[in-house]
C-alpha positions as CSV (number, residue, x, y, z in Angstrom):
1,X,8.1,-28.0,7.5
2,X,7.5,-24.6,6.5
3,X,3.8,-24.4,5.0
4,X,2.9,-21.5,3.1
5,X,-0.5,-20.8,2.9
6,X,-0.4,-17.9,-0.4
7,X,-0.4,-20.8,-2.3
8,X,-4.0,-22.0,-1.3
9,X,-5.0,-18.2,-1.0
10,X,-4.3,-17.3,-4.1
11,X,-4.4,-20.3,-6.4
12,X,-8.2,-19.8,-7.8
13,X,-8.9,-23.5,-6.7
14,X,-12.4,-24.0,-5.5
15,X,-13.2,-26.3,-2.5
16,X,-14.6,-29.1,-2.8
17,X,-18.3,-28.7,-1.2
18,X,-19.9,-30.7,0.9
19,X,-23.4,-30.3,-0.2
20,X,-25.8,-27.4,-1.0
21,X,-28.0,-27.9,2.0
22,X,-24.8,-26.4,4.2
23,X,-26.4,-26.3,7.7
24,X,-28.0,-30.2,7.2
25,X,-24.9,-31.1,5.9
26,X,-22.6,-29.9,8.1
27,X,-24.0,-32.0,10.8
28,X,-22.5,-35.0,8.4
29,X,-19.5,-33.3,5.9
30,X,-17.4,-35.3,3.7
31,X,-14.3,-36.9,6.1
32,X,-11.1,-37.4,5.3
33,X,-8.5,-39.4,6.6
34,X,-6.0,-37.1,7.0
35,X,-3.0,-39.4,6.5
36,X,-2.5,-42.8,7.7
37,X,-3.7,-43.6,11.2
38,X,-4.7,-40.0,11.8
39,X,-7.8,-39.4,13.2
40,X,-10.7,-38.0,11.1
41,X,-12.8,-34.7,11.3
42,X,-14.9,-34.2,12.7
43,X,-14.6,-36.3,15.6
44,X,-17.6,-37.9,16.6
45,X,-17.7,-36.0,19.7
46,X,-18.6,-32.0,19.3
47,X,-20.8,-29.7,20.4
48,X,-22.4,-26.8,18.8
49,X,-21.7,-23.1,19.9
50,X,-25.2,-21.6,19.2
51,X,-28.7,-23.5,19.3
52,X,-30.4,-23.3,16.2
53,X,-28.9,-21.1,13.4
54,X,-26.0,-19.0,14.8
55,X,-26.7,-15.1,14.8
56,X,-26.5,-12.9,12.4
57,X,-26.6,-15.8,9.6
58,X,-26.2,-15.0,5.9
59,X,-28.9,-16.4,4.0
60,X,-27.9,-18.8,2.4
61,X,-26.1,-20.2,5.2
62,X,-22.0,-21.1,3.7
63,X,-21.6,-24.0,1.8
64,X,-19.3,-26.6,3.9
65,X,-16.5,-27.2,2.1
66,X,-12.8,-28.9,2.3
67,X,-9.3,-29.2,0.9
68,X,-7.3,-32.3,1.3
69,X,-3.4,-31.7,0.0
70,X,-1.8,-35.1,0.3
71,X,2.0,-33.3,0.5
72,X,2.2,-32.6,3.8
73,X,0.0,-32.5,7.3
74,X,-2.9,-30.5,5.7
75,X,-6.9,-30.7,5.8
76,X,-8.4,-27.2,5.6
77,X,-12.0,-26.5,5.7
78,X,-14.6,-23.6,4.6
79,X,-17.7,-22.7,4.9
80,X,-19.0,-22.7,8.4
81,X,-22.4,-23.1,9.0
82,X,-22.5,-24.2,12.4
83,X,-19.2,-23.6,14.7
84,X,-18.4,-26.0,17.4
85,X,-15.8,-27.1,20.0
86,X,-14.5,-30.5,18.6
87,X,-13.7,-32.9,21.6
88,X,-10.4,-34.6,22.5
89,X,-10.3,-36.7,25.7
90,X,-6.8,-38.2,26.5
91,X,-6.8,-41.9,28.3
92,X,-6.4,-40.5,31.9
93,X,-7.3,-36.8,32.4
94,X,-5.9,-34.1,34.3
95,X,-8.1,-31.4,34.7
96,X,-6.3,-29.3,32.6
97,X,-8.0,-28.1,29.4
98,X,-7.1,-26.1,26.2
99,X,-9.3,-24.5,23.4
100,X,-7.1,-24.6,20.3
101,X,-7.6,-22.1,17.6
102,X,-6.6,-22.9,13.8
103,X,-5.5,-20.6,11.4
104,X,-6.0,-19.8,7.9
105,X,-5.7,-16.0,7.6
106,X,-9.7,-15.9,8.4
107,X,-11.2,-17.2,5.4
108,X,-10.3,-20.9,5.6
109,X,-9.4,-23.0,8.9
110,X,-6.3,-25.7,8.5
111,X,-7.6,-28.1,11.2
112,X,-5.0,-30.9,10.7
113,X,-1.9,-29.0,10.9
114,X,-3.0,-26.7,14.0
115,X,-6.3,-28.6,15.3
116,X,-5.8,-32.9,15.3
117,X,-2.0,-32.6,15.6
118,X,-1.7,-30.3,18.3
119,X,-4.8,-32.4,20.1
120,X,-3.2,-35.4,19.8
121,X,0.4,-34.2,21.5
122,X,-1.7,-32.4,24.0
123,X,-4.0,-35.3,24.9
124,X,-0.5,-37.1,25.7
125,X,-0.2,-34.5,28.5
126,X,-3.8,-35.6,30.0
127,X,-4.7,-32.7,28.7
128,X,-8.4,-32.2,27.4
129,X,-8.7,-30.5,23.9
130,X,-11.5,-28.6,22.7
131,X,-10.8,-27.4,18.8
132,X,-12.8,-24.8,17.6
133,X,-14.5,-24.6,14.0
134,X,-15.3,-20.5,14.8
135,X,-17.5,-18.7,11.7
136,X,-15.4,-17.0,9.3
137,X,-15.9,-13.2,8.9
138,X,-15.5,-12.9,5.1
139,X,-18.8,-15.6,4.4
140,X,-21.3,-13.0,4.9
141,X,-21.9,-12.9,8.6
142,X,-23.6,-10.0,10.3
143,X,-20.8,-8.1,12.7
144,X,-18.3,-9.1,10.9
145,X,-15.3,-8.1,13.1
146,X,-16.6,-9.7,16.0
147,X,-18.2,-12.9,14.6
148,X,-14.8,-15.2,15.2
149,X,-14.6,-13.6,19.0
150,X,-18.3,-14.5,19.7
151,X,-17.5,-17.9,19.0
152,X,-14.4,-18.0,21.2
153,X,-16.0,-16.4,24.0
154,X,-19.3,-18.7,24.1
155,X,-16.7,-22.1,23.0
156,X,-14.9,-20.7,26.7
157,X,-18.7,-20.5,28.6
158,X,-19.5,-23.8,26.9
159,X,-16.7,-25.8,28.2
160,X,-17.0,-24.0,31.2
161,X,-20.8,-24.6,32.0
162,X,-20.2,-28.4,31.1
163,X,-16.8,-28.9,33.0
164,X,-18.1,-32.0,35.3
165,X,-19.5,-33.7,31.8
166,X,-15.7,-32.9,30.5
167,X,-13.7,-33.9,33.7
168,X,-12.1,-30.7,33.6
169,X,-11.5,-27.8,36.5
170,X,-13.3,-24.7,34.5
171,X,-10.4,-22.7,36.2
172,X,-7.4,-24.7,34.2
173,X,-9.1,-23.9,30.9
174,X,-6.4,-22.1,28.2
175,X,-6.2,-21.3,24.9
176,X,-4.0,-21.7,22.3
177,X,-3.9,-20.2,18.5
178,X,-2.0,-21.0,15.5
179,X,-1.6,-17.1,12.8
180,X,-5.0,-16.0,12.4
181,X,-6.1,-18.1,15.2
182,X,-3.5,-16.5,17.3
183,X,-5.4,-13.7,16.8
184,X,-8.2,-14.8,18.0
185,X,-6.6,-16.5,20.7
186,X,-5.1,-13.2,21.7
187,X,-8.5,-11.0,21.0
188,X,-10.0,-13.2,23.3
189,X,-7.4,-12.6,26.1
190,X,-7.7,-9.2,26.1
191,X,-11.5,-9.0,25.0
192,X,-13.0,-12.3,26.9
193,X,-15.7,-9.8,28.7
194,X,-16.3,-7.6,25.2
195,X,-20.3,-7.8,24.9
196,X,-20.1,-8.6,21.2
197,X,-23.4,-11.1,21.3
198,X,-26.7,-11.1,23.0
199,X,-26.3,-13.5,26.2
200,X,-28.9,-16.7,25.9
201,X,-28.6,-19.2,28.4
202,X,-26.8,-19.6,32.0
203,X,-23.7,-20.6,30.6
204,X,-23.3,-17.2,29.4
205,X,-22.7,-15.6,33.0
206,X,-20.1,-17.5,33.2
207,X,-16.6,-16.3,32.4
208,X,-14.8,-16.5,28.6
209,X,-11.0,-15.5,30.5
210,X,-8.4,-17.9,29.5
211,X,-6.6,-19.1,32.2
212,X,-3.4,-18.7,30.0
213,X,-2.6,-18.5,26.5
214,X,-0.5,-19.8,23.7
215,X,0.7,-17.8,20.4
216,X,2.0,-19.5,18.1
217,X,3.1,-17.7,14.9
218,X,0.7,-15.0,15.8
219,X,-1.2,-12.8,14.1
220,X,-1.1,-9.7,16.3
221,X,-1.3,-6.1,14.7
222,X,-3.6,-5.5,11.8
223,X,-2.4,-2.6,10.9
224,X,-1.2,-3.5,7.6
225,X,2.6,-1.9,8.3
226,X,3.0,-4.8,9.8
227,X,0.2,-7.6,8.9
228,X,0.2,-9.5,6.3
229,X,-2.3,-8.6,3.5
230,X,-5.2,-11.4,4.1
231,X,-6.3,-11.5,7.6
232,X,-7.0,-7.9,8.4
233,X,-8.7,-7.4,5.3
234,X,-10.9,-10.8,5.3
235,X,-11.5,-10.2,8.8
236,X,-12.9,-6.5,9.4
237,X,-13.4,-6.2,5.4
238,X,-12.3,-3.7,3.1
239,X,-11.0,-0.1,4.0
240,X,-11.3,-0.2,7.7
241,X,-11.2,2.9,10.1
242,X,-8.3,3.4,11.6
243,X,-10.6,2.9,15.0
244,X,-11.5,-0.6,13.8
245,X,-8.1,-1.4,13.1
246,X,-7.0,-0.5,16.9
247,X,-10.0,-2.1,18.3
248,X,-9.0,-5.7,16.9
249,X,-5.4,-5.3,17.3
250,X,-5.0,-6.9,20.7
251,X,-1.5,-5.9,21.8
252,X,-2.8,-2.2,22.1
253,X,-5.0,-3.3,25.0
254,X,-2.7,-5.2,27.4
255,X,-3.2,-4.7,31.0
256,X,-1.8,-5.9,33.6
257,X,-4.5,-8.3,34.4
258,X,-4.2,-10.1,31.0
259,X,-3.6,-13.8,31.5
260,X,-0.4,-15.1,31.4
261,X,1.4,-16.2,27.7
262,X,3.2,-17.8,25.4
263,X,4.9,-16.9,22.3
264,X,6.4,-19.3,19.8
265,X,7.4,-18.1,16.1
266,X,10.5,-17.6,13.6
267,X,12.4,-15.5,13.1
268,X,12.6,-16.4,8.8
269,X,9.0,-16.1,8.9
270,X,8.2,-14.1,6.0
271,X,4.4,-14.4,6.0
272,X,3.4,-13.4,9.5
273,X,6.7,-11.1,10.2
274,X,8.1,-11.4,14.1
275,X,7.4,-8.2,14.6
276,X,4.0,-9.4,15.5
277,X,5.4,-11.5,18.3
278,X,7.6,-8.4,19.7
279,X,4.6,-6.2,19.8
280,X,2.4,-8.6,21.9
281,X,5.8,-9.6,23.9
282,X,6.8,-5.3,24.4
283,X,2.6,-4.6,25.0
284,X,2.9,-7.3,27.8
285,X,6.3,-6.2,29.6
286,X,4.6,-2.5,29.1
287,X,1.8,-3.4,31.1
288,X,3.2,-5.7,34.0
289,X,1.4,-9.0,32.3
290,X,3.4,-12.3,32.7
291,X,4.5,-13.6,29.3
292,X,7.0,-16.5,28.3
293,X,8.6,-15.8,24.4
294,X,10.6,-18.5,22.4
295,X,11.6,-16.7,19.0
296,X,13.6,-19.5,17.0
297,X,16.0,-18.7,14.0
298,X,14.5,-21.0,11.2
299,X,11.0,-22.5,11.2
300,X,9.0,-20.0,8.5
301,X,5.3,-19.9,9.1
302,X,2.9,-22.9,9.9
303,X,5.5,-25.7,11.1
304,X,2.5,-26.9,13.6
305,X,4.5,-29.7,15.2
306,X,6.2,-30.6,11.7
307,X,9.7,-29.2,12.1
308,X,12.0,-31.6,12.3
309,X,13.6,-32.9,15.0
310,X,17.4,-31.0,14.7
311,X,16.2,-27.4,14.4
312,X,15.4,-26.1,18.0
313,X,11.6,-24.7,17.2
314,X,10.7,-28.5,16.9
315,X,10.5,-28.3,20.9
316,X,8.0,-25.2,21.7
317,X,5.3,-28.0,22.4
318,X,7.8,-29.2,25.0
319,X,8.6,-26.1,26.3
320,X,4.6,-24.9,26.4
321,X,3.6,-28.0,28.3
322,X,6.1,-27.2,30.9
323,X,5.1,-23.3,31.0
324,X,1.3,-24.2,31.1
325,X,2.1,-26.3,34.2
326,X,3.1,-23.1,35.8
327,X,0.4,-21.0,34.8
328,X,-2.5,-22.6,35.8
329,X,-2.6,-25.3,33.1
């Protein structure tokens, strides 16, 4: 299933809120079952990124809010107040551990399409899932460009620092983004040691480097040649340097040190073009960095784990689980 986003983006509907009180609430938002027998969101298990009221808050904090759309695999939700890593233990674990990213061209986050689904498959690999709910820049957060990436780097310190409690080996922690959150995914590969906030506690000596990383459908360039016109914008806000632009665009800073990757996407994809998958997959032969690419005919953009079965992109969750065995996973 091809899932186009614009249609949220630009449709004028308002979510639904949660409450007024947003950082109360948010410890108890309106849940959803997402469609028979799938689990809920939150799951009961999370932990928060930042104690107390994350840094540069807005004041008022953002309203939690939430769309349901009963037409296909698709809970998105707004309004951040408090980000967290969102728990998935499978039966019998591994060690091996992944921080999933959603998307939702930074100014919503679709965690059912690209957070519970991608959990659940995952989990079947004894895998242990973390999914982020990461601020979003355009809800009035101080350091706007960076807010997202402090919350992927201290989400990576988090799990690390509480790896026994998790049954995890801190070392086979990955990450793995879906569009926007591809673009974080891939900020924070080549930006895990970035000072963007002001360490507070011993987990943040620890390190935020993925030990590998998925793309999928990535957002990679925001230069807007290239970008769609919603995630640069929403993310560094309006008429950004040219300097801000490079700073954020993560293929331009490849080395050949950056963990190993992924890439995943179609070729029809007509809201996040491929061309942002051949710049991450040139930047990383460039520089010497390990990277595995899987660029399918027909999929569009934001098929999750929805295509169906005959079409050959239905199988890149196959073909990660077998590359992240290789690469540390």
């Amino acid at each position: 299933m091809s899932i186009e986003r614009r249609a949220f983006l630009g449709s004028g509907l308002a979510l639904l809120a949660a409450s007024a009180a947003a950082a109360d609430d948010y410890k108890n938002p309106a849940i959803v079952a997402a469609e028979p027998g799938a689990p809920l969101w939150p799951p009961k298990e999370r932990v928060a990124l930042w104690p107390g009221t994350p840094p540069g808050a807005p004041h008022p904090l953002p309203t939690p809010g939430w769309q349901m759309f009963p037409d296909g695999p698709q809970l998105w939700i707004k309004g951040i107040a408090m980000p967290e890593v969102n728990i998935f233990r499978p039966a019998l674990a591994d060690g091996s551990a992944i921080l999933v990213i959603p998307g939702g061209s930074y100014t919503f986050q679709s965690v059912q399409n690209e957070g519970l689904h991608p959990a659940a498959r995952f989990n079947a690999e004894r895998t242990t899932v973390f999914v982020l709910s990461y601020r979003l820049p355009d809800e009035g957060w101080a350091d706007r460009p960076t807010v997202a990436l402090a919350d992927a780097q201290r989400a990576m310190r988090l799990i690390r620092a509480r790896a026994g409690e998790f049954k995890i080996d801190p070392n086979r922690l990955g990450v793995l983004g879906f569009s926007a959150g591809g673009h974080l995914a891939a900020d924070l590969t080549v930006a895990y040691d970035q000072p963007v906030y002001a360490p507070l506690d011993a987990a943040d000596r620890l390190s935020a480097k993925p030990a590998f990383t998925g793309l999928i459908y990535p957002v990679i360039s925001l230069d807007t040649a290239i970008s769609h016109g919603d995630s640069a914008p929403n993310l560094l806000g309006p008429n950004a340097s040219p300097e801000l632009v490079a700073a954020r665009s993560p293929a331009l800073h490849v080395t050949k040190d950056t963990p190993p990757s992924f890439v995943a996407a179609a070729m029809d994809d007509g809201f996040i073009t491929p061309e942002n998958s051949l710049q991450w997959i040139a930047a990383c032969r460039k520089a010497g960095a390990s990277v595995e690419a899987h660029l399918f005919s027909k999929g569009g953009h934001g098929f999750g784990l929805h295509l169906p079965k005959d079409m050959p992109g239905s199988r890149w969750p196959d073909l990660f689980a077998l590359w992240m065995r290789k690469h540390g996973g």
